[in-house]
VMD Tcl script that builds the backbone (N, CA, C; Angstrom):
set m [mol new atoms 330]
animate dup $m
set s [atomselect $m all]
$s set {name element resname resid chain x y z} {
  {N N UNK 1 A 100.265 78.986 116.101}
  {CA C UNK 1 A 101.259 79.391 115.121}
  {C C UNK 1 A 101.358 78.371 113.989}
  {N N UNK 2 A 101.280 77.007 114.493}
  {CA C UNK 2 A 101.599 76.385 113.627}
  {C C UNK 2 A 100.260 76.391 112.603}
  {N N UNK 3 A 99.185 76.718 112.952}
  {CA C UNK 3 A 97.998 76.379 111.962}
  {C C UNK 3 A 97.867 77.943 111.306}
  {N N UNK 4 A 98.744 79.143 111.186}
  {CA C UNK 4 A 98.809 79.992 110.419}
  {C C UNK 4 A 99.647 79.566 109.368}
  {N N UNK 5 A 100.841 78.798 109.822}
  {CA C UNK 5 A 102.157 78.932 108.774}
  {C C UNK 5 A 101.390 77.446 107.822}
  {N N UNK 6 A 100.798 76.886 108.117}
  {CA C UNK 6 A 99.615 75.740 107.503}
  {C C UNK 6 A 99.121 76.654 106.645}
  {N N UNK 7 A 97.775 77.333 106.944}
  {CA C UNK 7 A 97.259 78.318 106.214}
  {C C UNK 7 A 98.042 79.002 105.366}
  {N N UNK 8 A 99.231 79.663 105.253}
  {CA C UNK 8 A 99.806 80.289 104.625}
  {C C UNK 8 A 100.412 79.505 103.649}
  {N N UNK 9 A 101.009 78.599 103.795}
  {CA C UNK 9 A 101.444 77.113 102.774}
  {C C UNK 9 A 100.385 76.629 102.281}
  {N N UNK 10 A 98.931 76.263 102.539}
  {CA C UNK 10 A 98.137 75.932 101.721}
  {C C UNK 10 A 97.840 77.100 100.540}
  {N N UNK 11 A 97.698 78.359 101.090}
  {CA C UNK 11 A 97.203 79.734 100.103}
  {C C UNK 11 A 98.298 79.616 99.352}
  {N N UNK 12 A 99.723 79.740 99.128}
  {CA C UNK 12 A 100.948 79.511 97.903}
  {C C UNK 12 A 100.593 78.697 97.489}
  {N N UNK 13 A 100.552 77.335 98.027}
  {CA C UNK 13 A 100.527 76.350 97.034}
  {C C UNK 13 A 99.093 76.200 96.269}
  {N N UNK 14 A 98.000 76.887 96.781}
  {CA C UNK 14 A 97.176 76.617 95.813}
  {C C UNK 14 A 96.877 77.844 94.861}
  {N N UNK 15 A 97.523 78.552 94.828}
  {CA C UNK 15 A 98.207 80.394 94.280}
  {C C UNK 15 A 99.086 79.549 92.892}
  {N N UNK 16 A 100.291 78.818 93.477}
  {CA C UNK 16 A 101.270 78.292 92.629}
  {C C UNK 16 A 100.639 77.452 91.782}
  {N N UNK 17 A 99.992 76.425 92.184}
  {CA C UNK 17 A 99.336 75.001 91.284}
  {C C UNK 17 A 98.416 75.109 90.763}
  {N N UNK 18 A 97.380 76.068 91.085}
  {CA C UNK 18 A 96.326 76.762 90.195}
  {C C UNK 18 A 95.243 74.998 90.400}
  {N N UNK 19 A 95.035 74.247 91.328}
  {CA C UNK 19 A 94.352 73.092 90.793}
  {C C UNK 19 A 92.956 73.536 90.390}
  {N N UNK 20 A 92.703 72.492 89.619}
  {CA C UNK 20 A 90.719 71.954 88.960}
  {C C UNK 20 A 90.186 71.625 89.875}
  {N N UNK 21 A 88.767 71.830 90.026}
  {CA C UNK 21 A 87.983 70.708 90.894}
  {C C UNK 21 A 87.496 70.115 89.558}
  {N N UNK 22 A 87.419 68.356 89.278}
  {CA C UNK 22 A 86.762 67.746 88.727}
  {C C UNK 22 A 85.162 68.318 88.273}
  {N N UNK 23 A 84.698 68.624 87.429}
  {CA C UNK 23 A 82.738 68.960 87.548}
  {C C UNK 23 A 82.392 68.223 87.896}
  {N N UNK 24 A 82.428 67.078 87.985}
  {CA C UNK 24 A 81.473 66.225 89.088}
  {C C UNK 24 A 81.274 66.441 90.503}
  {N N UNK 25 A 82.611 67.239 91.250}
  {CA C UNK 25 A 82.892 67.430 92.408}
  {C C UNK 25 A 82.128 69.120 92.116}
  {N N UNK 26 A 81.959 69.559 91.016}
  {CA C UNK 26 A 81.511 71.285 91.290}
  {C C UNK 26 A 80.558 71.781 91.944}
  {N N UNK 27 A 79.056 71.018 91.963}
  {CA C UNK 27 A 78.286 71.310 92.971}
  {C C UNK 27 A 78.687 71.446 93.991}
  {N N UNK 28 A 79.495 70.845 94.434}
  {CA C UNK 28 A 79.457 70.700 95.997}
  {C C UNK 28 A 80.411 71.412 96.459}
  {N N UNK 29 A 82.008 71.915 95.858}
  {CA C UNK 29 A 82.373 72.943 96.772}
  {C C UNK 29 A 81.972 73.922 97.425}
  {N N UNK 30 A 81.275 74.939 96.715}
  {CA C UNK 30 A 80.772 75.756 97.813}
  {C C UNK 30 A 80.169 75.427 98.575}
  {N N UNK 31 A 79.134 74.197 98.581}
  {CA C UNK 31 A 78.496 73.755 99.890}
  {C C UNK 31 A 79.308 73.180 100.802}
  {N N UNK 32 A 80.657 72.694 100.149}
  {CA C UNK 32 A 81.736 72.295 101.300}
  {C C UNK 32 A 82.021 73.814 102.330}
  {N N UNK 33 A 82.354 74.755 101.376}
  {CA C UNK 33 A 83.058 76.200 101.790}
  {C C UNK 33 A 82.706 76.573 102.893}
  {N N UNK 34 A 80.743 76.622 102.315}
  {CA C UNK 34 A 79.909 77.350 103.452}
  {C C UNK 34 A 80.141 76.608 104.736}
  {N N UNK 35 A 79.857 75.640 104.575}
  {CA C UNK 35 A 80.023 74.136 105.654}
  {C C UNK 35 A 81.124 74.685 106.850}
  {N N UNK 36 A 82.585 74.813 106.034}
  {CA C UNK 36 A 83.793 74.841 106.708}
  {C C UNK 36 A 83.895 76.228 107.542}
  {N N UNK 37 A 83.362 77.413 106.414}
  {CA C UNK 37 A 83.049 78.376 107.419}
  {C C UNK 37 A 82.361 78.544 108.698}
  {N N UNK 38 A 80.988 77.302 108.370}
  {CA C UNK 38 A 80.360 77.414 109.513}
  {C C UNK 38 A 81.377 76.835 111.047}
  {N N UNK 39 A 81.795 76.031 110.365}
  {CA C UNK 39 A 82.571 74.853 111.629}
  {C C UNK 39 A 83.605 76.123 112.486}
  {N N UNK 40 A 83.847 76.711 111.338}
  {CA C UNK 40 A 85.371 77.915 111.333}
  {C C UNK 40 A 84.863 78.614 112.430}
  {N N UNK 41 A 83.642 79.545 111.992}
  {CA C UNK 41 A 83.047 80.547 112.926}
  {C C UNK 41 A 82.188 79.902 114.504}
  {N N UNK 42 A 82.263 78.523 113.807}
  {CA C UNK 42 A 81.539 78.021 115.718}
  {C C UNK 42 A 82.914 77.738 116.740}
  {N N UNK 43 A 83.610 77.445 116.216}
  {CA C UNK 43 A 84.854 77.106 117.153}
  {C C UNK 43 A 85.619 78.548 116.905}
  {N N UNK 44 A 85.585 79.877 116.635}
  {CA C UNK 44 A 86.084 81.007 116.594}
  {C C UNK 44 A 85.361 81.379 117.959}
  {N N UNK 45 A 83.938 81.118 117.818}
  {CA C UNK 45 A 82.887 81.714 119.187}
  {C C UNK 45 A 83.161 80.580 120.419}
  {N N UNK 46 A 83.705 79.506 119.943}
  {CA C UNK 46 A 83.434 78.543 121.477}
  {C C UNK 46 A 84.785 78.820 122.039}
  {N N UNK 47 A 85.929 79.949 120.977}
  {CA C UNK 47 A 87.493 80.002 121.336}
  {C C UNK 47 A 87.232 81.082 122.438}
  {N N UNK 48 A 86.312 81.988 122.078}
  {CA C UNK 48 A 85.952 83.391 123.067}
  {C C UNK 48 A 84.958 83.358 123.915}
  {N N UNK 49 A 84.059 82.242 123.666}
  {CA C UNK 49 A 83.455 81.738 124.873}
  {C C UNK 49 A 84.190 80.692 126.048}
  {N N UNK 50 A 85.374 80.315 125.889}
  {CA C UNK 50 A 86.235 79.525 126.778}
  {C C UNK 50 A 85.749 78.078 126.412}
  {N N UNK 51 A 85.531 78.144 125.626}
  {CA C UNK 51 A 84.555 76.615 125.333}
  {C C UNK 51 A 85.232 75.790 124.743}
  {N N UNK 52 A 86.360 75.918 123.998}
  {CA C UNK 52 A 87.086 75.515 122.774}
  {C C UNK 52 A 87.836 74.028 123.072}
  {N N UNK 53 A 87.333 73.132 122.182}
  {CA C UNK 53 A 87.700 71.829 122.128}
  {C C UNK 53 A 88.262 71.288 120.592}
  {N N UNK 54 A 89.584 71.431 121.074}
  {CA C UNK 54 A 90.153 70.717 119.331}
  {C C UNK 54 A 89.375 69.434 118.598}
  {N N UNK 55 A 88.762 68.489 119.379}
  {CA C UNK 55 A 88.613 67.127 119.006}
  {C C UNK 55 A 86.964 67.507 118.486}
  {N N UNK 56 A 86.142 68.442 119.500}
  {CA C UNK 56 A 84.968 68.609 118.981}
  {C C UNK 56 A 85.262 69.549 117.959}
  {N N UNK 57 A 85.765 70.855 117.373}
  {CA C UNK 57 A 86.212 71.133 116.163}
  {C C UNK 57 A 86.513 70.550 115.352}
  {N N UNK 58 A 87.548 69.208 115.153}
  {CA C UNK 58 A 87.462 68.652 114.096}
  {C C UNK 58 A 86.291 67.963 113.672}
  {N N UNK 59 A 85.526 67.043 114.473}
  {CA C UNK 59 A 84.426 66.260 114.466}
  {C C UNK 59 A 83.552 67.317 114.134}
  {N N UNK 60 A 83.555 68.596 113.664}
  {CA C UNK 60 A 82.184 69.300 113.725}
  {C C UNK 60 A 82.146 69.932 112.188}
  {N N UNK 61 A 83.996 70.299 112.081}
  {CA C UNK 61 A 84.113 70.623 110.947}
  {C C UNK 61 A 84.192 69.457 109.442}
  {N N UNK 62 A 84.697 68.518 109.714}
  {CA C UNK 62 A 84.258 67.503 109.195}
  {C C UNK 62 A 82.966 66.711 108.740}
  {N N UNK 63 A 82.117 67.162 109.719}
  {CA C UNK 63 A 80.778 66.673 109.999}
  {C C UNK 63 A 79.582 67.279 109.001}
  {N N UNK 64 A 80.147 68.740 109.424}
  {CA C UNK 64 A 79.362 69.655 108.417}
  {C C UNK 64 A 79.434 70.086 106.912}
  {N N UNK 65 A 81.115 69.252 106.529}
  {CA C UNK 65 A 81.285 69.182 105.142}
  {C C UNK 65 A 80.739 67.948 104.056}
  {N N UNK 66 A 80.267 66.914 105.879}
  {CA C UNK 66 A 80.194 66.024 105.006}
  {C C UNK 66 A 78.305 65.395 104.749}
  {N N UNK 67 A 77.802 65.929 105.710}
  {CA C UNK 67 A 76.581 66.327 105.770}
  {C C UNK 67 A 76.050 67.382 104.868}
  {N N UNK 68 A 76.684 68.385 105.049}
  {CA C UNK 68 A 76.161 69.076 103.579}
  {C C UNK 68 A 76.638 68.240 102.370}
  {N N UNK 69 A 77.538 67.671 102.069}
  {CA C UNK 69 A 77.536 67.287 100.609}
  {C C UNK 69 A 77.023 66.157 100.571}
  {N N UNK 70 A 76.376 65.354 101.968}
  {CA C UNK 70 A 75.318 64.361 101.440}
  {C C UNK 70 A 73.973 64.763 100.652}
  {N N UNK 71 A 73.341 65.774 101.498}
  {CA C UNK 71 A 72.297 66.593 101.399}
  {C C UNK 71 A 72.406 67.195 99.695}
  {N N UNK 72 A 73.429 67.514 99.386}
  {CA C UNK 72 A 73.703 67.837 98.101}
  {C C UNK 72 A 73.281 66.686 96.721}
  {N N UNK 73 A 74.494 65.979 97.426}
  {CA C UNK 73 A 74.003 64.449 96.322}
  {C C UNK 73 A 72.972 63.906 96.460}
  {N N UNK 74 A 72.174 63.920 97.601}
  {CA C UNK 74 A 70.443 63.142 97.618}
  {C C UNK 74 A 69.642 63.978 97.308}
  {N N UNK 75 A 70.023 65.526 96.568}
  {CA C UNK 75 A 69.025 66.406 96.396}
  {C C UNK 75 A 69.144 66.175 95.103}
  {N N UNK 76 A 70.627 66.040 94.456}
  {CA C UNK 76 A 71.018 65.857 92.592}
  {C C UNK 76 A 70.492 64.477 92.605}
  {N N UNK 77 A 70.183 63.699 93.449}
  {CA C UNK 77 A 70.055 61.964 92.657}
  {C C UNK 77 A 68.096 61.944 92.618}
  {N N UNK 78 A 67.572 62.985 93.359}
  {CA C UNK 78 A 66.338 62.877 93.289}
  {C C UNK 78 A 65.436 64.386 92.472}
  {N N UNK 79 A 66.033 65.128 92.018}
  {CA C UNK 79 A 66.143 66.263 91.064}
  {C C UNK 79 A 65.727 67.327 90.989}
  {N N UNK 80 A 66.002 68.114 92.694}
  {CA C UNK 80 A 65.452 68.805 93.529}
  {C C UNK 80 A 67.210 69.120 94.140}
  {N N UNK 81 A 68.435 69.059 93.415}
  {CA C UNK 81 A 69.850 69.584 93.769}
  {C C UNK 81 A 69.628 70.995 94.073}
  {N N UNK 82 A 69.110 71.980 93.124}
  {CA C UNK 82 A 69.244 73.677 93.108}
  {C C UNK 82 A 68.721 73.964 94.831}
  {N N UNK 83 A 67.150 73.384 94.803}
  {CA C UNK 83 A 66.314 73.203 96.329}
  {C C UNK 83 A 66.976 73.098 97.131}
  {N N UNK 84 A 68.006 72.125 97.140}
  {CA C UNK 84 A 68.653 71.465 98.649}
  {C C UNK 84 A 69.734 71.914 98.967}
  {N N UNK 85 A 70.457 72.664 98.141}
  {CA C UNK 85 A 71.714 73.087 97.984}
  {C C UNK 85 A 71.539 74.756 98.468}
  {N N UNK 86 A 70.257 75.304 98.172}
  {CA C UNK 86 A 69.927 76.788 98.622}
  {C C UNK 86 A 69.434 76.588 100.041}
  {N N UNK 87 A 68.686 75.646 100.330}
  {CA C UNK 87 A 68.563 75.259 101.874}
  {C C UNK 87 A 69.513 75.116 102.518}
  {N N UNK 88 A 70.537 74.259 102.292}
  {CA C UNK 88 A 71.940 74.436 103.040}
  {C C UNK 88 A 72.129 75.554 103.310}
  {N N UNK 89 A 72.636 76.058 102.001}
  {CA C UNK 89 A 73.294 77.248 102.035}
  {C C UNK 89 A 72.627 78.625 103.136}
  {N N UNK 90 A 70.832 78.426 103.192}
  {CA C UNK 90 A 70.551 79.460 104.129}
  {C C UNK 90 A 70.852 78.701 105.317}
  {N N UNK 91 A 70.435 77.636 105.514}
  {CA C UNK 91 A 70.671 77.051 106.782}
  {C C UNK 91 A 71.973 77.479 107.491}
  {N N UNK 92 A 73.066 77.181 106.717}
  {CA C UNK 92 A 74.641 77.257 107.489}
  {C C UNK 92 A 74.897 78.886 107.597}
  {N N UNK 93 A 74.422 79.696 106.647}
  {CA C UNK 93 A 74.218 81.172 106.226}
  {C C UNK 93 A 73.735 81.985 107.702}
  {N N UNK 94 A 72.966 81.253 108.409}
  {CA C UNK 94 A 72.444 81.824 109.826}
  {C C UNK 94 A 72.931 81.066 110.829}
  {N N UNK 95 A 73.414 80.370 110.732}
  {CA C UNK 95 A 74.419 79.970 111.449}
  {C C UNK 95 A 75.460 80.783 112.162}
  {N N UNK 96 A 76.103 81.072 110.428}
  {CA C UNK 96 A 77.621 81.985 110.054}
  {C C UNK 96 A 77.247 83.055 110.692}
  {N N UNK 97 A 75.832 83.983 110.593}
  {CA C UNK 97 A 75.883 85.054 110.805}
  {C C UNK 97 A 75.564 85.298 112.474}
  {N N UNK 98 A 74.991 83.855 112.979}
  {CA C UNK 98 A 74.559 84.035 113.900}
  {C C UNK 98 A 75.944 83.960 115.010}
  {N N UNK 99 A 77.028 83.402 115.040}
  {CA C UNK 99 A 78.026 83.130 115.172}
  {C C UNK 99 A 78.958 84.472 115.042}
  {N N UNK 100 A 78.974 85.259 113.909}
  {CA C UNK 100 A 79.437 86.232 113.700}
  {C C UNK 100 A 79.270 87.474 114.636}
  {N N UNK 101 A 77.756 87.386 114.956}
  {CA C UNK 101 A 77.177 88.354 115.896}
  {C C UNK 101 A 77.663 88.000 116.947}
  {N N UNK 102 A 77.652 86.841 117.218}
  {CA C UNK 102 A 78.094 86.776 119.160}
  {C C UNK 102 A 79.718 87.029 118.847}
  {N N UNK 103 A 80.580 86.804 117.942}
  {CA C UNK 103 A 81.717 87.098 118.138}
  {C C UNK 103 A 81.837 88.502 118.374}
  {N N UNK 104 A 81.151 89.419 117.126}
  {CA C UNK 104 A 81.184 90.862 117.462}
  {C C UNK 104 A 81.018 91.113 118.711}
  {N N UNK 105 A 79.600 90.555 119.323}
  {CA C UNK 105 A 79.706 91.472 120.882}
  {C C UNK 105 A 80.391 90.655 122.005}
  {N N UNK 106 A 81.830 89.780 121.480}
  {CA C UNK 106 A 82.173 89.376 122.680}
  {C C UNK 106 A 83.222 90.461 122.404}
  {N N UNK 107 A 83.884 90.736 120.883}
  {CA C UNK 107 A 84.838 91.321 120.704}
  {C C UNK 107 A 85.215 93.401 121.327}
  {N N UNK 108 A 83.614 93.518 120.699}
  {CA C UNK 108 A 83.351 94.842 120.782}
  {C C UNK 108 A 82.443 95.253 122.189}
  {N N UNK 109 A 82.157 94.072 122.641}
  {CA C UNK 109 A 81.043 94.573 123.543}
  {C C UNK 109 A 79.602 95.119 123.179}
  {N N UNK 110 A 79.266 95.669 122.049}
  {CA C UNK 110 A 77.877 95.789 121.814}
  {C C UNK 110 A 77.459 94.876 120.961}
}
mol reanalyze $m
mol bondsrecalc $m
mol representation Tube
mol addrep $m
């Protein structure tokens, strides 16, 4: 409960405040996004697989935001960013989906 009424206070307030990301920081949000989704949808499947560990969720979701946006900046500092940043992005992309699927058939059964 408490990490909905979180969620719901972060979505107003960032509804209300309208913030910038800096452009220096612009590459890399969405590779944060994808990142967080991925972390989102592995601990969604380890919640319905009985698997679910708060401490390894944070450490994973953290991990993967911050690993992708290394991967990001050593792809922009060597000038091959677009390359490394679409690799992520499929990388965590089959992840998400792969994750997605086992949720469906834990949810639905097929």
């Amino acid at each position: 409960m408490i990490a909905v009424v979180g969620l719901v206070i972060g979505v107003v307030a960032g509804l209300v405040l309208q913030p910038t990301v800096p452009v220096a920081l612009q590459p890399y949000l969405p590779i944060a996004v994808v990142a967080a989704l991925d972390a989102l949808f592995g601990g969604l499947r380890a919640r319905l697989d009985g698997l679910f560990d708060d401490k390894v969720f944070v450490v994973s979701f953290l991990s993967n935001v911050l690993v992708a946006a290394f991967i990001v900046f050593l792809g922009d500092q060597l000038g091959v960013g677009a390359q490394l940043s679409t690799a992520v992005v499929v990388v965590l992309g089959i992840r998400i989906f792969s994750n997605a699927a086992a949720i469906r058939r834990h949810l639905f059964k097929a």
